[in-house]
Kinemage of the C-alpha trace (Angstrom):
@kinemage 1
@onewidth
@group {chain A} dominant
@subgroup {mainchain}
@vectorlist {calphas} color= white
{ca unk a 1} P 32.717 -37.904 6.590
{ca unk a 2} L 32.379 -39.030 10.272
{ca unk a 3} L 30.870 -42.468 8.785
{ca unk a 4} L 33.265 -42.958 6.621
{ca unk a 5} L 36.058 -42.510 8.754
{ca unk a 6} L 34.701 -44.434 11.231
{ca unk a 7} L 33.593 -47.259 8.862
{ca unk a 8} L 37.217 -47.207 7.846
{ca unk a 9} L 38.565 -47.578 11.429
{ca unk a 10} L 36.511 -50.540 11.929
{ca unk a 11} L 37.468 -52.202 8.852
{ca unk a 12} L 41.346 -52.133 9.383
{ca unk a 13} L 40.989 -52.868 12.916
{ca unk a 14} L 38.986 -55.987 12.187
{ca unk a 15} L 41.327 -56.579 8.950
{ca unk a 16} L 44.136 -56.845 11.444
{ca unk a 17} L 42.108 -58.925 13.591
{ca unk a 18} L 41.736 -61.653 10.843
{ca unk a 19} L 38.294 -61.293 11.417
{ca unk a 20} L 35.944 -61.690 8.568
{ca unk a 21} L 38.388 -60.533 5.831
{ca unk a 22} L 35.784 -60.487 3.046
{ca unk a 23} L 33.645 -57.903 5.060
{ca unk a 24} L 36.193 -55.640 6.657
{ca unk a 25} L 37.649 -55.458 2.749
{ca unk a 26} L 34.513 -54.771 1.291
{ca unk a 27} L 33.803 -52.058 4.645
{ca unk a 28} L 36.776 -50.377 4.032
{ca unk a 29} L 35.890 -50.146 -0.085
{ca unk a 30} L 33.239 -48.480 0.971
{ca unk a 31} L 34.323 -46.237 3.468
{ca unk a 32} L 37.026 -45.090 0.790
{ca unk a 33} L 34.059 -44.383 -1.462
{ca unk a 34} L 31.898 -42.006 1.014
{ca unk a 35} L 35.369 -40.446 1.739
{ca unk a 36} L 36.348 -39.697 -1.779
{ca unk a 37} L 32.985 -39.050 -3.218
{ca unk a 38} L 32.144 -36.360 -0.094
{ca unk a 39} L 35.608 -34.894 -1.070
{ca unk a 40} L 34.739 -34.969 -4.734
{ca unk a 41} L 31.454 -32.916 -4.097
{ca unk a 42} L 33.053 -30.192 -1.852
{ca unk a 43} L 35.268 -29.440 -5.064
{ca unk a 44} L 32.636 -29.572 -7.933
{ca unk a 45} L 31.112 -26.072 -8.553
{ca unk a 46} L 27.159 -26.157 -9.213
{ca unk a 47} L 24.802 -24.651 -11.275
{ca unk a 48} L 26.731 -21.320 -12.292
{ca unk a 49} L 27.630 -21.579 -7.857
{ca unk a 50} L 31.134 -21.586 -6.614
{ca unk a 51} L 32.878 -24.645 -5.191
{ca unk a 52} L 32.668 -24.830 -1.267
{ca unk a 53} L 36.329 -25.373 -0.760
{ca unk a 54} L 38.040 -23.248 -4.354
{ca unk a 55} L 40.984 -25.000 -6.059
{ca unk a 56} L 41.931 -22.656 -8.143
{ca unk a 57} L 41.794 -18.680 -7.669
C-alpha cells in the first residue's frame, strides 16, 4: 500500500508538473492497480478462511 500511494503521489505531482505526461499517466495506472488489487485481497475470503477485514456479519 505504501508503494502505491507513494507511486501515486509522484505521478500527480509530476502530472501537474507537465513533466513526462505519458509516464506519470501510466505511474499513476499503476499505482491505482496495487491500491485496488491490495484492497481487493484484504476482502476476498480464502480457502474455507475468513476475510481479513469482514464486509458482511
Amino acid at each position: 500500500m505504501i508503494i502505491g500511494f507513494a507511486s501515486l503521489v509522484i505521478s500527480l505531482y509530476l502530472a501537474g508538473k507537465k513533466f513526462l505526461l505519458g509516464i506519470s499517466f501510466s505511474a499513476f495506472t499503476f499505482s491505482l492497480i496495487i491500491i485496488c488489487f491490495t484492497i481487493f485481497i484484504y476482502f476476498l475470503p480464502e480457502a474455507g478462511m475468513p476475510s481479513e477485514i469482514p464486509l458482511f456479519e
